[in-house]
FIPA-743735 format. One record per residue (C-alpha): residue number from 1; chain; x, y, z. Coordinates in steps of 0.5 Angstrom, whole numbers. Layout:
<rec><num>NUM</num><chaine>A</chaine><east>X</east><north>Y</north><up>Z</up></rec>
...
***
This chain:
<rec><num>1</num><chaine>A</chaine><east>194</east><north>-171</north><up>185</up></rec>
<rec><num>2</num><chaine>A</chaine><east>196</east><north>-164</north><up>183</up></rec>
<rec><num>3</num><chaine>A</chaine><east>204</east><north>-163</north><up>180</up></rec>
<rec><num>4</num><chaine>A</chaine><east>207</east><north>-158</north><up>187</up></rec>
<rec><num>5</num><chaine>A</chaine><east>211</east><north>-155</north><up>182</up></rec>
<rec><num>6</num><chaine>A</chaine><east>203</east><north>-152</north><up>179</up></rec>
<rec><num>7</num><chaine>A</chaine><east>200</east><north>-150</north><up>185</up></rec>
<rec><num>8</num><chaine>A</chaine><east>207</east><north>-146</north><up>186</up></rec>
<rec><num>9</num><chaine>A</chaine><east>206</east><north>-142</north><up>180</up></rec>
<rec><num>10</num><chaine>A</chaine><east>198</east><north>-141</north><up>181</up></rec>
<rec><num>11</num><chaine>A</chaine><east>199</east><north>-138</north><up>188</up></rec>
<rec><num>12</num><chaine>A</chaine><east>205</east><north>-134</north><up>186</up></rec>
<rec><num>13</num><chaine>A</chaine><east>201</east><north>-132</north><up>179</up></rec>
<rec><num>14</num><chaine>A</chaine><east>200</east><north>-124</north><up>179</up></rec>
<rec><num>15</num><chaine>A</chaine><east>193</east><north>-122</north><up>179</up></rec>
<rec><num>16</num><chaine>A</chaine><east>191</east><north>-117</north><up>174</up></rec>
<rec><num>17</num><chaine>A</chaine><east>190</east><north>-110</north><up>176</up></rec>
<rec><num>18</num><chaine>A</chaine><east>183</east><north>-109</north><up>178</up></rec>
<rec><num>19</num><chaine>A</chaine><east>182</east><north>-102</north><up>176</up></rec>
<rec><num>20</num><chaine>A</chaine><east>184</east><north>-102</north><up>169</up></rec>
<rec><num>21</num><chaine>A</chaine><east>178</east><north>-104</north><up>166</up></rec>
<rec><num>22</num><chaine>A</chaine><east>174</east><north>-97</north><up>170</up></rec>
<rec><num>23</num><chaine>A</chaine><east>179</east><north>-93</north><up>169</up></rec>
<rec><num>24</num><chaine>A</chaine><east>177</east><north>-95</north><up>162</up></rec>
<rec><num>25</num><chaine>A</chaine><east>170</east><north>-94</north><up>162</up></rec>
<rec><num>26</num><chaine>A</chaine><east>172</east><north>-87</north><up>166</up></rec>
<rec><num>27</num><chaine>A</chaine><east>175</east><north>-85</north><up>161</up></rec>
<rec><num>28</num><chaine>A</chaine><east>171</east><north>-87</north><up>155</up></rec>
<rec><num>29</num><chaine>A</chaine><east>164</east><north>-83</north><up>158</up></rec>
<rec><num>30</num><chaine>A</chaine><east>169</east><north>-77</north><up>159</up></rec>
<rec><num>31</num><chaine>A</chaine><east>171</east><north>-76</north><up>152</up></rec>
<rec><num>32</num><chaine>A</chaine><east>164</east><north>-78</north><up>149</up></rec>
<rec><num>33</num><chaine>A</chaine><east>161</east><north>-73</north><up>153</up></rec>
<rec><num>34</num><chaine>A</chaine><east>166</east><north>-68</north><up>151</up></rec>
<rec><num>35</num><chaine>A</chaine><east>165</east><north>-69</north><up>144</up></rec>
<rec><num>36</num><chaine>A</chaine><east>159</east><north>-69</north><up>144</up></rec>
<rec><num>37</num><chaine>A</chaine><east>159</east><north>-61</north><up>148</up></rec>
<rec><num>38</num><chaine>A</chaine><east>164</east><north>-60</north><up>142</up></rec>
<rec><num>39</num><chaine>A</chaine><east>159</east><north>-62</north><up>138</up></rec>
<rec><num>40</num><chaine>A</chaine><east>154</east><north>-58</north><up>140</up></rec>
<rec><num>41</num><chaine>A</chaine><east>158</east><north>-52</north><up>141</up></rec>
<rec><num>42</num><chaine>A</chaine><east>159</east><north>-52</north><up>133</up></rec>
<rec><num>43</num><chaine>A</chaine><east>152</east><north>-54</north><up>131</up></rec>
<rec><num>44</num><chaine>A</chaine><east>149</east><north>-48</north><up>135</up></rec>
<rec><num>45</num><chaine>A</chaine><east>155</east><north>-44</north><up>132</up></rec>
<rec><num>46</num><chaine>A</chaine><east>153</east><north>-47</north><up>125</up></rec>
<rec><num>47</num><chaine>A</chaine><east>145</east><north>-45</north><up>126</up></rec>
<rec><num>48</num><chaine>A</chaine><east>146</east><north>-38</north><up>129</up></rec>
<rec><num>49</num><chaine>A</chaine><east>151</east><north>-37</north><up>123</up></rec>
<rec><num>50</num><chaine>A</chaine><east>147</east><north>-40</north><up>116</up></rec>
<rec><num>51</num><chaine>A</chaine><east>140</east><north>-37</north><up>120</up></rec>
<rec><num>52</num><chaine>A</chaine><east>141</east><north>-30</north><up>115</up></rec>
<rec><num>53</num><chaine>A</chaine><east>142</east><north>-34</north><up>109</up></rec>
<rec><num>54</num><chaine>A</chaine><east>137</east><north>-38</north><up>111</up></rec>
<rec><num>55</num><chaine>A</chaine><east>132</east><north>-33</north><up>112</up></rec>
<rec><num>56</num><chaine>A</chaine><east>133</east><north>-29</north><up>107</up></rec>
<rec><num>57</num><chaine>A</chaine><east>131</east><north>-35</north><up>102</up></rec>
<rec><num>58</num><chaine>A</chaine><east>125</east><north>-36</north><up>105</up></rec>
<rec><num>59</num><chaine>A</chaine><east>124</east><north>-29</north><up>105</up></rec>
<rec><num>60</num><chaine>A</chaine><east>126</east><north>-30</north><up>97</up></rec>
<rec><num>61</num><chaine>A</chaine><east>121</east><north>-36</north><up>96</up></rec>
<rec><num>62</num><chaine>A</chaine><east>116</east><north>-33</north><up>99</up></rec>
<rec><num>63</num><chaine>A</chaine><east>116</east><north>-26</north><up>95</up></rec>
<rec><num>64</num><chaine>A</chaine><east>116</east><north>-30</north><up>89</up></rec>
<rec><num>65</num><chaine>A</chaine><east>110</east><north>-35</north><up>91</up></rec>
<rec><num>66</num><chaine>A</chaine><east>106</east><north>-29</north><up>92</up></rec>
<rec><num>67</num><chaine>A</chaine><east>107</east><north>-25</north><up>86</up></rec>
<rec><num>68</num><chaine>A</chaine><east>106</east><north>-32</north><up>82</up></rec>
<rec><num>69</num><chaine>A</chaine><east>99</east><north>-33</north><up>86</up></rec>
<rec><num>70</num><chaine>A</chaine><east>97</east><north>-26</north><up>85</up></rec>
<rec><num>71</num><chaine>A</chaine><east>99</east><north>-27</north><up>77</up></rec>
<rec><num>72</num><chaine>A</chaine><east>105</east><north>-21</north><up>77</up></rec>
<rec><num>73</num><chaine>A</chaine><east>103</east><north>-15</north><up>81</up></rec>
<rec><num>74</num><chaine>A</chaine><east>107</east><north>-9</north><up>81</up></rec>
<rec><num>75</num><chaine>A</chaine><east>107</east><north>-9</north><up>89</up></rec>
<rec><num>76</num><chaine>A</chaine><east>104</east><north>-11</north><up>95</up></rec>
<rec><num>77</num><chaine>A</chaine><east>103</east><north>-9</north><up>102</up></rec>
<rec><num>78</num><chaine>A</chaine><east>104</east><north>-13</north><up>109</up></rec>
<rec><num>79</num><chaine>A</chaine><east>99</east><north>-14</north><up>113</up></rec>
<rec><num>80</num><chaine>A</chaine><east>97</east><north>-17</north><up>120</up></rec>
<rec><num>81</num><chaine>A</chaine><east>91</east><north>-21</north><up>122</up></rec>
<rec><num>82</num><chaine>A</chaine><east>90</east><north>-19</north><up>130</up></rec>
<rec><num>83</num><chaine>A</chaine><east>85</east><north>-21</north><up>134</up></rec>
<rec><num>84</num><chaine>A</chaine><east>80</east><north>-15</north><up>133</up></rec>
<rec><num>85</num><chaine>A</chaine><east>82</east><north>-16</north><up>126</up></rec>
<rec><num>86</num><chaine>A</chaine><east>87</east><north>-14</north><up>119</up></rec>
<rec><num>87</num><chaine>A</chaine><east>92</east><north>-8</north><up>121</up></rec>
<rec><num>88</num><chaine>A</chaine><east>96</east><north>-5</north><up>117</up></rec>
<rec><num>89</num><chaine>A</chaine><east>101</east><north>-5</north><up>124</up></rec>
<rec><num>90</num><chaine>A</chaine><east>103</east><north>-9</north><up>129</up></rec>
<rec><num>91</num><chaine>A</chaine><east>101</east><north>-7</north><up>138</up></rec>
<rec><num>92</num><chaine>A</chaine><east>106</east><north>-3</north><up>141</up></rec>
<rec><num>93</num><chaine>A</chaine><east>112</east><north>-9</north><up>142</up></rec>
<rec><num>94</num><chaine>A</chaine><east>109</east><north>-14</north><up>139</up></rec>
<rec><num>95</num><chaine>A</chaine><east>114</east><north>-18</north><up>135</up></rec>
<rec><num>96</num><chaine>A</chaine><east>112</east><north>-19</north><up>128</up></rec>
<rec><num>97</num><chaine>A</chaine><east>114</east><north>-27</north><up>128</up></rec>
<rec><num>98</num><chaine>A</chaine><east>108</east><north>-28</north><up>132</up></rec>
<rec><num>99</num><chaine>A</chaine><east>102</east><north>-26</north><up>128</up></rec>
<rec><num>100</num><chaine>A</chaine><east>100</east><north>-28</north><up>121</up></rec>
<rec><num>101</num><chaine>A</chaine><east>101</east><north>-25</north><up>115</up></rec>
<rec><num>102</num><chaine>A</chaine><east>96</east><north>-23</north><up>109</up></rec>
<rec><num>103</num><chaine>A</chaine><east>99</east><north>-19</north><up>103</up></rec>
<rec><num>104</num><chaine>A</chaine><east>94</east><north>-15</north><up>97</up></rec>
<rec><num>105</num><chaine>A</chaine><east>97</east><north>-13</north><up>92</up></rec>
<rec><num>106</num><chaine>A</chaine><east>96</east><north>-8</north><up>86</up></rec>
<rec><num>107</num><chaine>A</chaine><east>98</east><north>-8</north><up>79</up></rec>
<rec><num>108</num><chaine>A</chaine><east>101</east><north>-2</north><up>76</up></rec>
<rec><num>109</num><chaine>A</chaine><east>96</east><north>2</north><up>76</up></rec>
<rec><num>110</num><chaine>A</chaine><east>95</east><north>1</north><up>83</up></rec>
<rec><num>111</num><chaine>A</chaine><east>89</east><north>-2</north><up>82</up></rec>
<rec><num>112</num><chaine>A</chaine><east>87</east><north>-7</north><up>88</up></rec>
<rec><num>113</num><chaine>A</chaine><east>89</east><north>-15</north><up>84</up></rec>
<rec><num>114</num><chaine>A</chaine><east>87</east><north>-19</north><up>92</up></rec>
<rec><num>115</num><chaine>A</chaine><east>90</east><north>-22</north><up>97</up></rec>
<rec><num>116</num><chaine>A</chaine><east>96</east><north>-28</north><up>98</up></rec>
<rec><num>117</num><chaine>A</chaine><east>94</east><north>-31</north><up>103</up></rec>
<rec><num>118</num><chaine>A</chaine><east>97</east><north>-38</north><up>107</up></rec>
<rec><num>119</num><chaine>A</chaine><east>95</east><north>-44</north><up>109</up></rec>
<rec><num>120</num><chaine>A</chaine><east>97</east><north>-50</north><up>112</up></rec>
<rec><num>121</num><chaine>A</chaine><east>94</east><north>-57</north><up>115</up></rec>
<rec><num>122</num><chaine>A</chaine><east>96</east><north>-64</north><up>115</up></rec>
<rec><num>123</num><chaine>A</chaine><east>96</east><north>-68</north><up>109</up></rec>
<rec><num>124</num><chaine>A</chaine><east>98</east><north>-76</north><up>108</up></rec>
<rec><num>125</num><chaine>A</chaine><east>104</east><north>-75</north><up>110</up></rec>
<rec><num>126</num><chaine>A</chaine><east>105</east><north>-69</north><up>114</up></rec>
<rec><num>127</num><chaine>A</chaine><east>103</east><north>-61</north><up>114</up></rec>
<rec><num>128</num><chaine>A</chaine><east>102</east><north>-59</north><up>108</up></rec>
<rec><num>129</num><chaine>A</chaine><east>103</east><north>-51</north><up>106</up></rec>
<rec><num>130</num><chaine>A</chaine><east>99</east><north>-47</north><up>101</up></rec>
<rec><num>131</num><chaine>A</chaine><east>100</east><north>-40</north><up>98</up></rec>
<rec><num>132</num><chaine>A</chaine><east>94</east><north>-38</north><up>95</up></rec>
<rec><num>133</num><chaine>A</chaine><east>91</east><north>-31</north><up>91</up></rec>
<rec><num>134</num><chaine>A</chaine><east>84</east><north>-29</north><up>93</up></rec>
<rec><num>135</num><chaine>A</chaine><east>79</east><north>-24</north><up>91</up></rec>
<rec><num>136</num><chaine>A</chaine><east>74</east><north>-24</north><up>98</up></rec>
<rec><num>137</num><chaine>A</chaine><east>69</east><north>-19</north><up>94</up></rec>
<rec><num>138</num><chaine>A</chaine><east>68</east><north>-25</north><up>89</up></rec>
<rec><num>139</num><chaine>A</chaine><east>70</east><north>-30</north><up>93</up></rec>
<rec><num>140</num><chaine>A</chaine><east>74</east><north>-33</north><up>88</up></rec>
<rec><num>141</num><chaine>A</chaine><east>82</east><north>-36</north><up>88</up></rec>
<rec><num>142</num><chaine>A</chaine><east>87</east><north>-33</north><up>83</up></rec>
<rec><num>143</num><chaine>A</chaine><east>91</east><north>-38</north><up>84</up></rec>
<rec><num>144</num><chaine>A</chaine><east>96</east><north>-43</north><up>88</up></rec>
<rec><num>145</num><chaine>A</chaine><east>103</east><north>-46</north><up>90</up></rec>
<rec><num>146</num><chaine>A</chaine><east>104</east><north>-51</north><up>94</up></rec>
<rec><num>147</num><chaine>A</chaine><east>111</east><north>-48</north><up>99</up></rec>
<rec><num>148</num><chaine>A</chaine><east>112</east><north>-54</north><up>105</up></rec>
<rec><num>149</num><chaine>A</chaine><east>110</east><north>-61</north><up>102</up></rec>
<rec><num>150</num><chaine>A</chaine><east>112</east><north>-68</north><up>104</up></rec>
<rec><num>151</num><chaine>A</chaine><east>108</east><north>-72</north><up>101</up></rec>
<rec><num>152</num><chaine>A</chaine><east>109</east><north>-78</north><up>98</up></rec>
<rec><num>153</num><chaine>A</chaine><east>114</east><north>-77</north><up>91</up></rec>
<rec><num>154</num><chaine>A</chaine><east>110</east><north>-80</north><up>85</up></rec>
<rec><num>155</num><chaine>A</chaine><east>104</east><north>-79</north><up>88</up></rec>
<rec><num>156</num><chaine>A</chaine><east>102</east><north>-74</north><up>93</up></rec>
<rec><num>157</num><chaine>A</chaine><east>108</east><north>-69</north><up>91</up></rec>
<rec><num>158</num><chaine>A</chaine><east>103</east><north>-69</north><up>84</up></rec>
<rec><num>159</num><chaine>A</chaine><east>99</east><north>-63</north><up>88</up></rec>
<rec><num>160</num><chaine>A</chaine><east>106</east><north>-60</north><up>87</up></rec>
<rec><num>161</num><chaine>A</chaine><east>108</east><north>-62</north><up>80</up></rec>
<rec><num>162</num><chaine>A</chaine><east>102</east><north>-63</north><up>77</up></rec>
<rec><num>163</num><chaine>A</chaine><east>101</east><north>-56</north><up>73</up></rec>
<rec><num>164</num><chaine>A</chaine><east>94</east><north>-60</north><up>71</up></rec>
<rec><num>165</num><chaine>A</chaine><east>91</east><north>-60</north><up>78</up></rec>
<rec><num>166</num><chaine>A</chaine><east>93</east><north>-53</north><up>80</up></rec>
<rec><num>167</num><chaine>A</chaine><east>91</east><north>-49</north><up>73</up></rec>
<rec><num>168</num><chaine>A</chaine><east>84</east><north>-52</north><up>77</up></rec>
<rec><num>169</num><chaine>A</chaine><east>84</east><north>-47</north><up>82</up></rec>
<rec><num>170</num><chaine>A</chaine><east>85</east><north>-40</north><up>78</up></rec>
<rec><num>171</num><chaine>A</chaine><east>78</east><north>-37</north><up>78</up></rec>
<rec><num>172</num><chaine>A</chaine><east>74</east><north>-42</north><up>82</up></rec>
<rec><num>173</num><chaine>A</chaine><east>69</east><north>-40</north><up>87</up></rec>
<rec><num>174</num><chaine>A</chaine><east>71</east><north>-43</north><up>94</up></rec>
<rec><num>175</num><chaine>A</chaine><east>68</east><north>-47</north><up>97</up></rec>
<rec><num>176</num><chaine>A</chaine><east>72</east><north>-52</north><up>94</up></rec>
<rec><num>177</num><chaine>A</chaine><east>69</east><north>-60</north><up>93</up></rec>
<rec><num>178</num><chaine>A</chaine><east>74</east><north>-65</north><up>91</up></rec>
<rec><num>179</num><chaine>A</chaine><east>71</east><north>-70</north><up>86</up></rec>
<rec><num>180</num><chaine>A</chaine><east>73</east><north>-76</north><up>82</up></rec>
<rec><num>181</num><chaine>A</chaine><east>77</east><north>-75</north><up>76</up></rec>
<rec><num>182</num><chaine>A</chaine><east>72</east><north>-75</north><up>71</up></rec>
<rec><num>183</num><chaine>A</chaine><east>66</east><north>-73</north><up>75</up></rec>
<rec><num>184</num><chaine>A</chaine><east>67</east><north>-66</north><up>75</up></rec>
<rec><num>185</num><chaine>A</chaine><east>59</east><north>-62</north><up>74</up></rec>
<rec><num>186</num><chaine>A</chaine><east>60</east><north>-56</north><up>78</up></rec>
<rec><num>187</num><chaine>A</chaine><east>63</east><north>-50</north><up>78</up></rec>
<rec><num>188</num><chaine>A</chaine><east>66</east><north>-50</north><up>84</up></rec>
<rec><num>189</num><chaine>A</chaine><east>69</east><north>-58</north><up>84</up></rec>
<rec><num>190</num><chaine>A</chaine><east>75</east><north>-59</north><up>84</up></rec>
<rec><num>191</num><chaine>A</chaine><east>77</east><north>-66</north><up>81</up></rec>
<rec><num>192</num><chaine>A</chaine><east>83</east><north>-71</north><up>84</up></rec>
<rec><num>193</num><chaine>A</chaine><east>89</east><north>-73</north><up>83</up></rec>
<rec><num>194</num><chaine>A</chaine><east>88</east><north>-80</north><up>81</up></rec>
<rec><num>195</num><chaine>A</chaine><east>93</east><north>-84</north><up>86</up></rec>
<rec><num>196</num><chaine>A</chaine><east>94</east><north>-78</north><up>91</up></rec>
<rec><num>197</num><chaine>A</chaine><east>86</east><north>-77</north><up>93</up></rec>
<rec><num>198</num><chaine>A</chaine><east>88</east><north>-76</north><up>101</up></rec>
<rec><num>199</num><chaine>A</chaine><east>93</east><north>-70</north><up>98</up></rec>
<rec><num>200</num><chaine>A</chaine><east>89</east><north>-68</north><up>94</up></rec>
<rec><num>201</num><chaine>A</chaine><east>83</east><north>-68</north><up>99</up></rec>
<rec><num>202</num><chaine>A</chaine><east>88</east><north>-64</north><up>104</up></rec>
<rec><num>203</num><chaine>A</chaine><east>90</east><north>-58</north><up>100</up></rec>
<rec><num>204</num><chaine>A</chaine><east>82</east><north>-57</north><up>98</up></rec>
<rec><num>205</num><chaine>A</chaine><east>80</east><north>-58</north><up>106</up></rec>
<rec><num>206</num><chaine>A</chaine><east>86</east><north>-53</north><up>107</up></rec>
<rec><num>207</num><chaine>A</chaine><east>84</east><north>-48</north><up>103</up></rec>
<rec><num>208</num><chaine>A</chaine><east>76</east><north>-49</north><up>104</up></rec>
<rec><num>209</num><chaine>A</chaine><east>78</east><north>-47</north><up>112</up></rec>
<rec><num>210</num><chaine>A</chaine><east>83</east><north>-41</north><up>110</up></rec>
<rec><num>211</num><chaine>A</chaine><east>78</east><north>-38</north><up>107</up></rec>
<rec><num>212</num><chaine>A</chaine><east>72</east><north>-39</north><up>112</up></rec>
<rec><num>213</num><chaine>A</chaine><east>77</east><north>-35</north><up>117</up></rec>
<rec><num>214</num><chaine>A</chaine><east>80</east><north>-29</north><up>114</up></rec>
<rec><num>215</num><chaine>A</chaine><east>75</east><north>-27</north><up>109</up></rec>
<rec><num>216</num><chaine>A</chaine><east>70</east><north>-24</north><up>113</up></rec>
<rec><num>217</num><chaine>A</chaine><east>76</east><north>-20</north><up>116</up></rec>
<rec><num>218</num><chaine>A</chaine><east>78</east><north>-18</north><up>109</up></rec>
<rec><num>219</num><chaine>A</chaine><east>72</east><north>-15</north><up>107</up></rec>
<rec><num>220</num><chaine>A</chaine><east>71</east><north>-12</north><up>114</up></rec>
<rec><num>221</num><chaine>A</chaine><east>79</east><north>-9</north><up>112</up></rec>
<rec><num>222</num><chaine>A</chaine><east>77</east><north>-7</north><up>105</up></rec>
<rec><num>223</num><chaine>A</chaine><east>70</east><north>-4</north><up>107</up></rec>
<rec><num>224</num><chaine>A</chaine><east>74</east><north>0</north><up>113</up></rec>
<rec><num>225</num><chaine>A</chaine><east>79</east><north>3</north><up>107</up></rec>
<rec><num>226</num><chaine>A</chaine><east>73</east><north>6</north><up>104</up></rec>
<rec><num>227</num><chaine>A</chaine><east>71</east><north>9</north><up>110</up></rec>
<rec><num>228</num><chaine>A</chaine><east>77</east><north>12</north><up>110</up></rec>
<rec><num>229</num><chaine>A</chaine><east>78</east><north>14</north><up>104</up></rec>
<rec><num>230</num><chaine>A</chaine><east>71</east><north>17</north><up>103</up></rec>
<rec><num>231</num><chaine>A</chaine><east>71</east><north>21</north><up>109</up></rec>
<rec><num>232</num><chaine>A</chaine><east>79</east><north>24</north><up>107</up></rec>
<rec><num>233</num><chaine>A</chaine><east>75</east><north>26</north><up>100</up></rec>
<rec><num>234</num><chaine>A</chaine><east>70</east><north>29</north><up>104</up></rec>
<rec><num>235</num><chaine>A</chaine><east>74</east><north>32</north><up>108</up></rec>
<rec><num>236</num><chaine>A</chaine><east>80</east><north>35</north><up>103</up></rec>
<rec><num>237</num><chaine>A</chaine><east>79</east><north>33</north><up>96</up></rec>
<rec><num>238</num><chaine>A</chaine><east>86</east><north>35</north><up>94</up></rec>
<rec><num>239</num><chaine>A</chaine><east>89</east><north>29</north><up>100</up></rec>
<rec><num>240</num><chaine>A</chaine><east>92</east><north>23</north><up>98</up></rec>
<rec><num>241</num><chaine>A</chaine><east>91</east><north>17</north><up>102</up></rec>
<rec><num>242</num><chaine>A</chaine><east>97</east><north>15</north><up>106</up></rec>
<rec><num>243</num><chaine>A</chaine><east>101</east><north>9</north><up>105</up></rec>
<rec><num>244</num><chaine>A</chaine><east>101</east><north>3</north><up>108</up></rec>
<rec><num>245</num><chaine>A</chaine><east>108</east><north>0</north><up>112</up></rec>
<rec><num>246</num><chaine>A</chaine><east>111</east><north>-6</north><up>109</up></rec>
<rec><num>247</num><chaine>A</chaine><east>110</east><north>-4</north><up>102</up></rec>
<rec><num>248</num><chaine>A</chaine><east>114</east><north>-8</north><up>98</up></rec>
<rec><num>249</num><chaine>A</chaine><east>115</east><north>-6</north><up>89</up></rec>
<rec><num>250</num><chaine>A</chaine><east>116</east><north>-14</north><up>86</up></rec>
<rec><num>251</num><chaine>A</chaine><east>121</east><north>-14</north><up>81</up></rec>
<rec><num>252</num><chaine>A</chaine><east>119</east><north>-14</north><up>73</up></rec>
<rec><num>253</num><chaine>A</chaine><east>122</east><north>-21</north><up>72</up></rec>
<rec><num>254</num><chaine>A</chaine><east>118</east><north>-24</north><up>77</up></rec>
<rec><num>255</num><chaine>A</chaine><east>111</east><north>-21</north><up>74</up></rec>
<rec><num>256</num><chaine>A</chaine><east>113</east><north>-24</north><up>67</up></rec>
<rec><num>257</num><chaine>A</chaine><east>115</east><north>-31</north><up>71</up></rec>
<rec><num>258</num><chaine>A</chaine><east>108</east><north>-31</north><up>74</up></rec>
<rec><num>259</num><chaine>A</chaine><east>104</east><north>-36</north><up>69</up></rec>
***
């Protein structure tokens, strides 16, 4: 039998309040959505003020890869591929951002030295980004660098470490054809890197594409030049061609660095 005594106490007993445990969760969802608009708030403020500097480093690394690739020239110029081919300038309100670009370089006697040009396809890991030089009149690479990687370090990173497989690019006629180390017999092999055979089957790839598209529309700019030039001389030996927009000098110093 039940103590009276107990169940006197049980009915009197006061129940917990009922809302406590929602006003909680209330509470906890509130301060966690304001944190995280604060959070945000600061993460856009935090992009939008480092983005100059940020743009002005990638604007830095890639003026030193193009000197690097086009082995010191003593300036370039900046031009754009349209769909009806190389422009000196962009469509009336076009944004520069949403077109490619190639540079040509000259050296100090303003003689032309080639193109820098980019290229970027899937690698083992992820996009892989490439800067090359390129004679399109010969048809051979003057050089490359490797600007976006993120392949596998100690292994698929070697295509940007290994000083040995990238000296393979200097002077050689594209296309390109990957062979095993040790294999090579032609001139236009280019031997892998034992380990990193996918990457390095992907910068070959990437480059070999690269230049089956921009270098029919280099030799139509290049030939379109010489028209130009050949009918100002025709017309008024004295006049001196105009100079291109975006003509950018390149420091001594990284002359001197470009291997």
């Amino acid at each position: 039998m039940s103590d009276p005594a107990t169940l006197h106490d049980t009915a009197h007993a006061v129940p917990p309040p009922p809302l406590t445990q929602d006003v909680s969760t209330v509470k906890l969802v509130f301060t966690l959505v304001f944190a995280g608009v604060i959070a945000g708030v600061l993460l856009v403020f935090a992009f939008h003020a480092t983005l100059p500097a940020i743009e002005a480093h990638k604007a830095e690394v890639l003026r030193a890869a193009i000197g690097e690739v086009l082995k010191g020239p003593a300036r370039y110029e900046t031009l754009y591929v349209l769909p009806e081919g190389i422009s000196a300038t962009l469509p009336s309100g076009a944004r520069e951002k949403d077109f490619e670009k190639v540079f040509y370089g000259f050296d100090a006697q303003d003689t032309p030295i080639g193109f820098a040009l980019v290229a970027m396809g899937p690698g083992f890991q992820d996009q892989i980004k490439l800067i090359f030089g390129f004679d399109p009149r010969a048809g051979r690479l003057l050089g490359i660098k490797v600007l976006e990687s993120k392949e596998t370090p100690g292994l698929g990173d070697k295509i940007e470490k290994d000083a040995s497989f990238r000296t393979q690019f200097e002077g050689i006629a594209a296309p390109l054809l990957g062979v095993k180390k040790g294999e090579k017999s032609a001139e236009n092999e280019i031997e892998m890197i034992t380990g990193a055979t996918i990457s390095s089957r992907a910068v070959v790839r990437n480059l070999n594409q690269a230049v089956t598209r921009l270098q029919p529309l280099l030799l139509a700019y290049l030939d379109a030049q010489a028209k130009v030039g050949t009918t100002q001389e025709e017309s008024n030996p004295k006049a001196t061609a105009s100079t291109p927009n975006r003509v950018v000098p390149v420091d001594a110093d990284l002359r001197s660095a470009a291997p």
